[in-house]
C-alpha positions as a Markdown table, in Angstrom:
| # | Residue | x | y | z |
|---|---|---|---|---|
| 1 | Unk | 246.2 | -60.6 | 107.9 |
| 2 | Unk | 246.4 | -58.0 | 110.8 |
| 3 | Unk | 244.9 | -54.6 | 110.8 |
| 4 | Unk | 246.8 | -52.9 | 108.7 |
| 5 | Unk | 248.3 | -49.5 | 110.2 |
| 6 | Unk | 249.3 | -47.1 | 107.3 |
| 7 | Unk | 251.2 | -43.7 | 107.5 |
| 8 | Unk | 251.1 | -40.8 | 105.7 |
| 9 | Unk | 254.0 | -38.2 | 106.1 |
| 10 | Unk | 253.9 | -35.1 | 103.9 |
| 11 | Unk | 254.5 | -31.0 | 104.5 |
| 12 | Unk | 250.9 | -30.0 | 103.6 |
| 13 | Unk | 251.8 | -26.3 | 103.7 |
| 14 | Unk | 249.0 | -24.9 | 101.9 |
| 15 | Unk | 246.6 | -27.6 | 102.1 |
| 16 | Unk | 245.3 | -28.6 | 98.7 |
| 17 | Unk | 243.4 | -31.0 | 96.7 |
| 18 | Unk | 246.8 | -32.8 | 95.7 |
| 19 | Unk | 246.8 | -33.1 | 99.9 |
| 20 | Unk | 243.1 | -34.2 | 100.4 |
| 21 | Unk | 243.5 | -37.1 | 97.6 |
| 22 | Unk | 246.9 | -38.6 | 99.0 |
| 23 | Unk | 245.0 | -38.8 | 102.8 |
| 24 | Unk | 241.8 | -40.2 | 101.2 |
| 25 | Unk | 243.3 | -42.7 | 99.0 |
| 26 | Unk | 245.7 | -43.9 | 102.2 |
| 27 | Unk | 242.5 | -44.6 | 104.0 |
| 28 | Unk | 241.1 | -46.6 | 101.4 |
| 29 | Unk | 244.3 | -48.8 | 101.8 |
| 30 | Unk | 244.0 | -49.1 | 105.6 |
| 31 | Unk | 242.0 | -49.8 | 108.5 |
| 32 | Unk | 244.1 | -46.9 | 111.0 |
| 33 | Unk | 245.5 | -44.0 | 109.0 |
| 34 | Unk | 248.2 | -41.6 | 110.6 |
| 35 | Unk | 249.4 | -38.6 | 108.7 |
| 36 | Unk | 252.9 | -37.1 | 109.8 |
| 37 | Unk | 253.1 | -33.5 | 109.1 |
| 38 | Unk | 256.4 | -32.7 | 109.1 |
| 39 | Unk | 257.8 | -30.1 | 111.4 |
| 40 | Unk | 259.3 | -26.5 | 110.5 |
| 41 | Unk | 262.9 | -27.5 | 110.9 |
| 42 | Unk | 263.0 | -30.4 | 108.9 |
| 43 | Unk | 261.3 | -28.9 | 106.0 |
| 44 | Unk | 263.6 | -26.0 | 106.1 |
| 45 | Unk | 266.8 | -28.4 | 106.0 |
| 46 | Unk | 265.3 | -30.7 | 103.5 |
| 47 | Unk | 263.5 | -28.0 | 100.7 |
| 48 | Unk | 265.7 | -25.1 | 102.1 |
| 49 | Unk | 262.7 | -23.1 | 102.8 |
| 50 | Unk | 260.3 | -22.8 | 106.0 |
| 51 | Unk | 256.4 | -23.8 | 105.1 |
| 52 | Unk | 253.8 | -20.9 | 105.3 |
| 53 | Unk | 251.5 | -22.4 | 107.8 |
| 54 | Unk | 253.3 | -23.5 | 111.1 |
| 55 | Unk | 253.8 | -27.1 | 111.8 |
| 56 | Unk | 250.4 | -26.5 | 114.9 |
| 57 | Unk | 248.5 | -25.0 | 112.4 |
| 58 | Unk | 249.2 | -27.7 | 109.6 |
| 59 | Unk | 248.8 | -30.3 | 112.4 |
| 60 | Unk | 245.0 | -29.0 | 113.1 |
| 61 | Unk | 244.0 | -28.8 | 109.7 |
| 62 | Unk | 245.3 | -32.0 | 108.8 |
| 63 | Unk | 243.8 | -33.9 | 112.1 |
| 64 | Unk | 240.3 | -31.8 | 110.9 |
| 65 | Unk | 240.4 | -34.3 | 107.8 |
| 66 | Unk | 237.8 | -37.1 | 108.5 |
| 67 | Unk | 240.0 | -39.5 | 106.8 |
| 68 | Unk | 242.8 | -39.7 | 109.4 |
| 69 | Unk | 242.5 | -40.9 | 112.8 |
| 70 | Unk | 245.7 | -39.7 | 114.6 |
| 71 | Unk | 248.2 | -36.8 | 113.2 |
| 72 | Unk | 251.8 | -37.2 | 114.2 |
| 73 | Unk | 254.7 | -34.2 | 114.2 |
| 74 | Unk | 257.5 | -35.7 | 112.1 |
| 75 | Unk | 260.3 | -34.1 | 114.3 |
| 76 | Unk | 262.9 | -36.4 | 112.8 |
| 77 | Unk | 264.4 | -36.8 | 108.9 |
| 78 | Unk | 264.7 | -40.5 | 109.5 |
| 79 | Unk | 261.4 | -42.4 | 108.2 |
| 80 | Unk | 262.5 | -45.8 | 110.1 |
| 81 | Unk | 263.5 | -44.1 | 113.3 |
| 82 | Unk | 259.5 | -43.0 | 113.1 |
| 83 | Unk | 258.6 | -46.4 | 112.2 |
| 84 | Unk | 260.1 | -47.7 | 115.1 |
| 85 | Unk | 257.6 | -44.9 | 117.0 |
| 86 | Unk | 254.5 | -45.9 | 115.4 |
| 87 | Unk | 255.0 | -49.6 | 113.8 |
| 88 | Unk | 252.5 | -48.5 | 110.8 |
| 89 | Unk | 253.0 | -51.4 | 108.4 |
| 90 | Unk | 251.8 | -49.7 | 105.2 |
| 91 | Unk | 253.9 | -46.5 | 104.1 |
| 92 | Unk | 252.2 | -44.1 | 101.6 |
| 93 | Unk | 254.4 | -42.1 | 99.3 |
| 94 | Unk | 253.5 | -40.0 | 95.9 |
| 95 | Unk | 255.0 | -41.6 | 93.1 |
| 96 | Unk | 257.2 | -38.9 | 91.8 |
| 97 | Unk | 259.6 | -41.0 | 94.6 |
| 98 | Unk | 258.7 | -44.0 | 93.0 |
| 99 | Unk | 262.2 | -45.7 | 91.1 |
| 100 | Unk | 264.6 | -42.7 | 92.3 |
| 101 | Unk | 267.7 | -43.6 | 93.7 |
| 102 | Unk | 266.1 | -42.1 | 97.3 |
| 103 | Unk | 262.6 | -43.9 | 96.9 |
| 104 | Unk | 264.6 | -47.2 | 96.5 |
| 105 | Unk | 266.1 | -46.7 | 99.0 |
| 106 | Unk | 263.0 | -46.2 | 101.3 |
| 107 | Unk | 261.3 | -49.1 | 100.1 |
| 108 | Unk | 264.5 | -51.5 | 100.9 |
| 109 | Unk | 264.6 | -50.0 | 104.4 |
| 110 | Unk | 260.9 | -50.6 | 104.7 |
| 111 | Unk | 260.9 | -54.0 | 103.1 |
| 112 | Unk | 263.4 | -55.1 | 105.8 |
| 113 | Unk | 260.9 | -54.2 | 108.3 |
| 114 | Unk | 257.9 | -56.3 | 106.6 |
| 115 | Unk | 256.2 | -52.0 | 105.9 |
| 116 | Unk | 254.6 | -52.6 | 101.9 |
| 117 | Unk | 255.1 | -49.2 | 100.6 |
| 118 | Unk | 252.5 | -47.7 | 98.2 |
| 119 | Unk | 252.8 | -44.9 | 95.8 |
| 120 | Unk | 250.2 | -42.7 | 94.4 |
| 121 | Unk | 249.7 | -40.9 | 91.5 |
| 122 | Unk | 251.1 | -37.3 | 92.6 |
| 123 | Unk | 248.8 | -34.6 | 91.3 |
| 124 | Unk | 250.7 | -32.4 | 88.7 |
| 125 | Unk | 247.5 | -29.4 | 88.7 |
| 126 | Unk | 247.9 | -28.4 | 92.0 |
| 127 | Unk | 251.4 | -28.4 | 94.3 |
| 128 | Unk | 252.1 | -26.2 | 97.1 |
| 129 | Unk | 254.9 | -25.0 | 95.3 |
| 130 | Unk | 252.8 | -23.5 | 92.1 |
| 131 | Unk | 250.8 | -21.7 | 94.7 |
| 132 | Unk | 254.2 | -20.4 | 97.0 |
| 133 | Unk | 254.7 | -18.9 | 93.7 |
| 134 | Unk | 251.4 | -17.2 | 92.9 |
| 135 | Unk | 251.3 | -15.7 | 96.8 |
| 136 | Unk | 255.1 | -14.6 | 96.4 |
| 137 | Unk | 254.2 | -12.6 | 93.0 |
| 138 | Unk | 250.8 | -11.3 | 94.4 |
| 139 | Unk | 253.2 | -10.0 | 97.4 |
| 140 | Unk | 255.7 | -8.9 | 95.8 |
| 141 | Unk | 252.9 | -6.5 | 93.2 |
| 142 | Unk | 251.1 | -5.2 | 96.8 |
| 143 | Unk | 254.1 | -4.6 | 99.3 |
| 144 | Unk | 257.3 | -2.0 | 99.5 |
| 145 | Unk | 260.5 | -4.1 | 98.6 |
| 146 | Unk | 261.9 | -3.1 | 101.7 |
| 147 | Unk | 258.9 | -5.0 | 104.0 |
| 148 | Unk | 259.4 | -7.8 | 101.7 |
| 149 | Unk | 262.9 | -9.0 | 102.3 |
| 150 | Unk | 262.7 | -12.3 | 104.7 |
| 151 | Unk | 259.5 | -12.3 | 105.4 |
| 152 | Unk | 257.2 | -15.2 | 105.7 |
| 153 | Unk | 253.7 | -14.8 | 104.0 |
């Protein structure tokens, strides 16, 4: 068997422990680990909302993490057109994808490749979103209604 190239793509706006595990555990399952952090545009047309942290910030925390050994800038919606970029053969995914209609279809796309895809266990405590929410409320209690209206935190 060849080295085995894996690839971690996620948002990691608000970089948490959720984060941290999904990057370590990729790097126990590969010998070169590249984390795609997603960029601003695509985030906002897939979730409908910009990330806090810009995609250069996100990028530098995320290549900071001793786990990974290149970052790239997801700049495209289309996980085999950055395959055909990189040529990882192992794909990481959380498993809340695993057996939905999407999911299955990733892993047929990457199984025509010869990429194994792996799903971890996502981590329900902590999500990005649960703390979106907590910074939107804490906002929302310290700032004039008129400042907050379309503004990024």
């Amino acid at each position: 068997m060849g080295l085995r190239i894996g690839y971690a793509p996620g948002a990691f706006d608000l970089f948490h422990i959720g984060h941290l595990n999904i990057l370590k555990h990729a790097r126990s399952q590969c010998d070169y680990l590249i984390a795609g952090v997603v960029a601003d545009e695509i985030l906002e047309e897939v979730k409908g909302r910009l990330p806090l942290v810009p995609l250069a910030e996100r990028m530098e925390i995320v290549g900071s993490i001793g786990y990974v050994d290149k970052v790239f800038a997801e700049v495209v919606p289309d996980k085999l057109q950055v395959w055909e970029d990189l040529r990882f053969n192992v794909f990481f995914k959380g498993a809340d994808w695993k057996g939905t209609p999407q999911g299955d279809r990733l892993q047929a796309a990457f199984g025509a490749v010869g990429v194994e895809v792996i799903y971890f266990p996502y981590t329900v405590h902590t999500s990005s979103s649960a703390l979106r929410t907590a910074l939107e409320l804490i906002n929302q209690s310290a700032s004039p209604s008129h400042l907050r209206q379309g503004a990024r935190l």
